[in-house]
Structures are given as C-alpha cells and as structure tokens.
FIROLUM-46995 format. One line per 10 residues: number of its first residue (from 1); their letters; for each residue x, y, z of C-alpha. Coordinates in steps of 0.001 Angstrom, whole numbers, plus 524288, in hexadecimal, padded with zeros to 5 digits. Each point is the difference from the previous one (the first is absolute). Layout:
BEGIN
NUM> a> X:Y:Z  ...
***
This chain:
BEGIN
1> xxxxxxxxxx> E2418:582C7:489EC  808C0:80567:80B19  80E97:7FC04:8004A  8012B:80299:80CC9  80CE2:7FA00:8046A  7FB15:7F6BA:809BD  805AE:7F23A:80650  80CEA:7F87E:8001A  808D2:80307:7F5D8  80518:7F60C:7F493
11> xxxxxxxxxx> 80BD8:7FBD3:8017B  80AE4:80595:7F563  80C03:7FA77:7FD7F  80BB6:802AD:7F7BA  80472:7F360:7FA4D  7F8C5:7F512:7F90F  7F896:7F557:806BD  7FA20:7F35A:7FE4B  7F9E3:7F658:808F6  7F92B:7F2C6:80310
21> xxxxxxxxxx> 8046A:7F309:80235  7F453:7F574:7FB52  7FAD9:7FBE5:7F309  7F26C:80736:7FAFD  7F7B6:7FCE9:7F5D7  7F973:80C61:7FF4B  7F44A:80795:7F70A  804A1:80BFE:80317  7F7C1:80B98:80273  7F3B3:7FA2A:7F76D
31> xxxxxxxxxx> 7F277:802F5:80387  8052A:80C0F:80869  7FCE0:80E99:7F9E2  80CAB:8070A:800D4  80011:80D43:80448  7FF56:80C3E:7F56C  80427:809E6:8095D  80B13:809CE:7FBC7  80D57:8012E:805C3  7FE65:80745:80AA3
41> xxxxxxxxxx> 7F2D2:7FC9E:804DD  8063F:7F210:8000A  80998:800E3:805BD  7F97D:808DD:80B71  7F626:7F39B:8001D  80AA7:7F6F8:80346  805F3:80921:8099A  7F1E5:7FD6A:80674  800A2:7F329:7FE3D  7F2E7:7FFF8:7F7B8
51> xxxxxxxxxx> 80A27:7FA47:7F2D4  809AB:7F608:8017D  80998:7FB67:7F499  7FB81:7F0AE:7FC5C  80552:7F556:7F965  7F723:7F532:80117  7F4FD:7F9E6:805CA  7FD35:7F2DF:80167  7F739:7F652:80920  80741:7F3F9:805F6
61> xxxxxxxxxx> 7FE73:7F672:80A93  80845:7FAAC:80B8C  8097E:807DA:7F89D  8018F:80F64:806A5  7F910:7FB24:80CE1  7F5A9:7F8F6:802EA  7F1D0:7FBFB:7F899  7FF89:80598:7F19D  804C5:80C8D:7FF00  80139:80D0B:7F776
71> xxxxxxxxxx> 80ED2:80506:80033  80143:80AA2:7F988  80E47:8037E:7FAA3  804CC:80D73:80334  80C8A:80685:7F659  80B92:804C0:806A9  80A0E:7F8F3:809EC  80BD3:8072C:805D1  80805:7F1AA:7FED6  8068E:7FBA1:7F451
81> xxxxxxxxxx> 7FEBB:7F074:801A6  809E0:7F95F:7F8EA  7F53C:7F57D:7FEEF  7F589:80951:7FC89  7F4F3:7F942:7F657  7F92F:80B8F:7FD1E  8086A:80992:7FE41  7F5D0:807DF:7F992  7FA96:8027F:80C0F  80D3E:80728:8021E
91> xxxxxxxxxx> 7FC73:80E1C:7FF6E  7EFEB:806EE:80258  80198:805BC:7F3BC  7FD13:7F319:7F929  7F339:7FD03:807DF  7F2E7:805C6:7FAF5  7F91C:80B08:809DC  7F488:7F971:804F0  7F703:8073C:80C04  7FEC2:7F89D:80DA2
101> xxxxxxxxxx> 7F18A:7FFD7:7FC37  80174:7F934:7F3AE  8082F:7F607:805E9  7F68E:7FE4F:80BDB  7F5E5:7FEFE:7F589  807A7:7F2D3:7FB37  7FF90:7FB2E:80C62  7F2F6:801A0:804F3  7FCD8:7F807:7F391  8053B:7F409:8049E
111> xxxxxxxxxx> 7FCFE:8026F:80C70  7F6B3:7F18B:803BB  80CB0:7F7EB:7FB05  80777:8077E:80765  7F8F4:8007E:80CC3  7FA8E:7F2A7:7FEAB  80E3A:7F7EC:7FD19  805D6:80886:80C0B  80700:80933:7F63C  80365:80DED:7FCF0
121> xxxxxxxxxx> 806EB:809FC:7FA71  80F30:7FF44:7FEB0  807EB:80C7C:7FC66  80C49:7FBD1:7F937  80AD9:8074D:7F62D  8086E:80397:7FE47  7FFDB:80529:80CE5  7F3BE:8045E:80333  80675:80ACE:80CFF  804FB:80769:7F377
131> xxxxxxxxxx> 7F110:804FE:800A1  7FBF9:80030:80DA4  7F5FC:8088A:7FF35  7F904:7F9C2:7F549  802B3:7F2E5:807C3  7F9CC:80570:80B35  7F23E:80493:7F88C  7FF34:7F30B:7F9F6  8030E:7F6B7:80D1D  7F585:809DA:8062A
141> xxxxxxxxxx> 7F61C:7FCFC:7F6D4  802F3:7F1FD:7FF89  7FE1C:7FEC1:80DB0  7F293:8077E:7FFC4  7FC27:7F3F1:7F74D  80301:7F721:80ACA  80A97:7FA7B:7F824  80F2B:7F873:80436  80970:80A38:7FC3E  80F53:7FC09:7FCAF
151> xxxxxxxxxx> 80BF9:808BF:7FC9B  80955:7FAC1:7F856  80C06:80593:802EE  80E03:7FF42:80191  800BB:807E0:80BDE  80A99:80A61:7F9D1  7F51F:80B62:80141  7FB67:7FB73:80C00  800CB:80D9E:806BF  7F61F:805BD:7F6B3
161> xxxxxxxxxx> 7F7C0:7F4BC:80481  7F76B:80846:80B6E  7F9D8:7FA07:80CDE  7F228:802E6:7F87A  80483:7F7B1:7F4F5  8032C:7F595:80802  7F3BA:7FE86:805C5  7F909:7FEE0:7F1F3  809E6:7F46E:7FE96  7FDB4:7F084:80360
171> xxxxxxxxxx> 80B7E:7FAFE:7FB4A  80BFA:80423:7F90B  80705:7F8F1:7F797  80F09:80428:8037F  80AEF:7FC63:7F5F9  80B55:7FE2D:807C8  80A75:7FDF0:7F49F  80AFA:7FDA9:80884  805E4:7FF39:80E8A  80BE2:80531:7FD29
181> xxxxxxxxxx> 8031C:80D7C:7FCA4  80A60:7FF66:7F623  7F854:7F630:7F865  7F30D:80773:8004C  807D5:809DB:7F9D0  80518:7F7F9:7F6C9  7EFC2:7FBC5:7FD2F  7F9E8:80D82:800B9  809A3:80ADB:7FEDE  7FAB8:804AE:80D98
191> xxxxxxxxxx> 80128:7FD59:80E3C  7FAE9:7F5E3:807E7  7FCCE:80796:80D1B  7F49A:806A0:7FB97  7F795:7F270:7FC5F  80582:7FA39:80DB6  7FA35:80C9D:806ED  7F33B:7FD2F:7FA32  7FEF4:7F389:801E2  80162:801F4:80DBA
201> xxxxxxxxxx> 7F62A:80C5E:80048  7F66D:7F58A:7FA6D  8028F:7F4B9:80B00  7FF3B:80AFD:80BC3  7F1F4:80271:7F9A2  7FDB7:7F26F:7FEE1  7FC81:8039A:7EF1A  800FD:7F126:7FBE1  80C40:7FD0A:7F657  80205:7F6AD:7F6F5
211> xxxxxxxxxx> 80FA6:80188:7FAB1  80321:7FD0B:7F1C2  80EF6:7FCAD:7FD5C  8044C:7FED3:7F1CF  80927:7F595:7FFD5  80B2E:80097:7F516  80C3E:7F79B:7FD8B  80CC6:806C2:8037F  7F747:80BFA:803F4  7F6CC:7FE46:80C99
221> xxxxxxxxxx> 804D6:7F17D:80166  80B03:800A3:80A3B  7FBD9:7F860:80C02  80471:80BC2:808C2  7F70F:807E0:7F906  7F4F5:7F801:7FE37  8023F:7FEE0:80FF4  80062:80CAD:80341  7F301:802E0:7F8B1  7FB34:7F554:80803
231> xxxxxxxxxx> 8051F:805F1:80D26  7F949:80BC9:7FD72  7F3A0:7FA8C:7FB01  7FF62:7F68B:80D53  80237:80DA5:807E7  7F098:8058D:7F8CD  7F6BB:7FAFF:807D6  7F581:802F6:7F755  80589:7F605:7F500  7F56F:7F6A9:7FBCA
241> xxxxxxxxxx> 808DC:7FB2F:7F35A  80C4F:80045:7F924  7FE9A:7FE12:7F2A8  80DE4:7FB0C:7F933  7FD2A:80586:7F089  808A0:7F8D6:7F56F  806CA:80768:7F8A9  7FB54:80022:7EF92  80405:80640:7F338  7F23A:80140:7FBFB
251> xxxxxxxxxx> 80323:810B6:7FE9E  80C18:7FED6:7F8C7  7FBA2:804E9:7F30A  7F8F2:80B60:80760  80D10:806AA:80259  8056A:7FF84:7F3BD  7F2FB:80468:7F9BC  80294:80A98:80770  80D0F:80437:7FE1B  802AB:7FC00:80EE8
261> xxxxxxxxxx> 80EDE:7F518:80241  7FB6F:7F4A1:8065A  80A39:7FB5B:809E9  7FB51:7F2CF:80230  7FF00:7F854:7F250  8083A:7F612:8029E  7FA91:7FB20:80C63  7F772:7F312:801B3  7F3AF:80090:80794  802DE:7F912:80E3E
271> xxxxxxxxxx> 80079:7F231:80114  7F54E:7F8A6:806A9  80A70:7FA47:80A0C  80413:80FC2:802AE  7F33F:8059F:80225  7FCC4:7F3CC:808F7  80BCE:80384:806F1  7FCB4:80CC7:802C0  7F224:7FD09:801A7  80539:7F84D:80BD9
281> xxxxxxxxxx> 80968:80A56:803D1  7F2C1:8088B:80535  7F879:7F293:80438  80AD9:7FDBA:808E8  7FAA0:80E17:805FF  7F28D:7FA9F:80290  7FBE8:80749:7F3E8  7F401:7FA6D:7F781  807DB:800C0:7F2A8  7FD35:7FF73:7F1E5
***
C-alpha cells in the first residue's frame, strides 16, 4: 500500500481539547470494522483523508438537520467547552480509526430512510475541521449517493473548511457559543473571530445555517450577550433557524471519570421563564426560534 503523503493535513495541537455542546445517546463505533493498519500507514491514510478518528455513530431524526439522519461523531475539537458533555470526544486519540469507505458503507445501508424522510448524513465531533480531509472524502461520497449533507461545526476551523467542501455541504450547523468576545473566552478558551468569519463565508455562499447557542445561567445568559449573538445572527442571510439549547448536567460524571475538573457543578439547568426570554430575544429579530 503506498503512503504517499497526499491531501490536507490533520490538524495538531499542543494542549488538550474537548468539545460539543448537546446530549447523545450514542452506540459508539458498533457494527463498523475498525482499521488494522500500522502506525505509519495510518496515519499517512488520514493525512489522505482515506481514515478519520471516530467516536460515534448514531441515526436520529429532526435532530442534526432535516428527515432521519446518520451523524457520525468525529474525535478531536480545538475548544475546551466549559459545558462540554462529551468530553471524551476531547482529543482523536480516543476515537477508533475507521476508513471513509467503511463509514460510507454505513450509510449507503440506510440509504431508502434516509432519502425517503428527506434526510442525510450529518458530520459532527468533536469538531469534525480537525480532519478535513477525511471530511471532504466522506461529504464527496455522500453526495454521489444523492444524499442532504450537514457539518456540524463550531466554525473555529473554518479556514481549513475549502470552497470544494462547501459545495459538498447543504447545511451547516454553526455553534455560535457567544457574541461577546471576552465571554466566548471565558466558554471555549479560544477566540470568537474565527466562527464570526465563517459564518459570514457561509451566508456570502448562500450554505444554509442553522445556529445552535448553549444557553447557561451566569455563563451565556447576559441579555447583552444573548443580543449580540442575535445581532450577528440577523446580519447571515442564509439563517433558516436559531436553535436556543438548554443547558444540562447530563456529562458531569464523564469528567471526573476521566480525571478532567468540571467548572460548572453547581449550576442549575435554565429556567423555563429564561430560555423563553431569550427565545424571544432572537424572535424579536424575525428569527424562526427553538
């Protein structure tokens, strides 16, 4: 087999990550043959974008986009969410090395339920732009299928996100976490400006967007913030939804099971009064809102 070095490169990074921001009930990687390949041939495959690093797969509906769908859970995120429910998602190394093929494979299984509810294929993490080139062979394939593509994504690794991509993309799902800077910060450990750039790369394209904002007591909560998010999602032009996400403790017990401090212990999943309130906040924008 040739280990040619071929395609975009995965992205490295020097400090620990974790990522995500909605609860999964997930089988893992079951009924998917994991790959056998040595070291170096794998990791010349993912270079190529033939291997990606997986979590999970799982089929949903009205859940990752629209009809029934297959998402399939990439490892790896360059955020650390305070809010983070799987943080074992946090780093590639934890996923299992399964071949665009194989996954494809999974897909084209289900693919009459997913062509005949309207659905698709949804590539989520993690961060699924920590393997762009895997991303890529996989949103190909899907779309030789005929089949609704999503990208799951919170925008951070946007830039590795090419114009090709994009075009094997119907819709992504963009986390924006937070309108202002210091508090996205605060969330992610990272800077905002890269998710607003992408965003905006999407609308100029006109890639439909549906935002996802986490919403957490005495953390995303502040009105100015909540209104900010809401300026910039009105300024996307592509924006079908805004989807308001409560915040839960349901992935507590993950970080401590893995060693990992969980910042947020003591605080209470929103109100129903606050995430009305804040639902309304991007109604009053002429935004359909969940």
């Amino acid at each position: 087999m040739s280990t040619t070095l071929e395609g975009a490169p995965v992205v490295e990074l020097t400090v620990p990550v974790v990522a995500g921001s909605h609860q999964r009930a997930v089988a893992g990687t079951a009924g998917l043959e994991l790959s056998d390949a040595d070291r170096s041939v794998r990791f010349a495959q993912m270079r190529a974008g033939e291997l990606g690093s997986l979590h999970s797969w799982e089929l949903v509906t009205a859940v990752d986009g629209p009809g029934t769908r297959l998402t399939a859970f990439l490892s790896g995120c360059p955020l650390r969410c305070l809010y983070c429910h799987n943080p074992d998602t946090m780093e590639m190394r934890r996923g299992e090395p399964v071949t665009a093929e194989e996954l494809l494979g999974r897909v084209r299984r289900y693919l009459p339920v997913l062509k005949v509810t309207g659905g698709g294929l949804t590539l989520s993490g993690g961060e699924p732009l920590m393997q762009p080139a895997f991303v890529a062979r996989v949103l190909r394939g899907a779309k030789e299928m005929g089949l609704h593509t999503a990208l799951d994504t919170s925008g951070y690794l946007g830039a590795h996100c090419t114009d090709a991509m994009l075009d094997d993309v119907d819709l992504v799902l963009l986390d924006v976490k937070s309108g202002d800077p210091e508090t996205y910060r605060r969330v992610t450990g990272r800077d905002l400006q890269p998710t607003l750039d992408f965003g905006r790369r999407l609308a100029a394209r006109g890639t439909e967007i549906w935002v996802r904002f986490v919403l957490v007591p005495g953390l995303t909560d502040d009105e100015a913030n909540v209104e900010a998010v809401a300026d910039y999602v009105t300024s996307l032009a592509s924006v079908s939804r805004v989807e308001v996400l409560p915040f839960h403790q349901m992935g507590r017990d993950k970080w401590e099971s893995l060693g990992m401090r969980y910042e947020l212990d003591d605080v209470a999943a929103p109100s129903p009064e606050l995430v009305e309130r804040v639902r309304g906040q991007f109604r009053a924008r002429g935004l359909t809102t969940y």
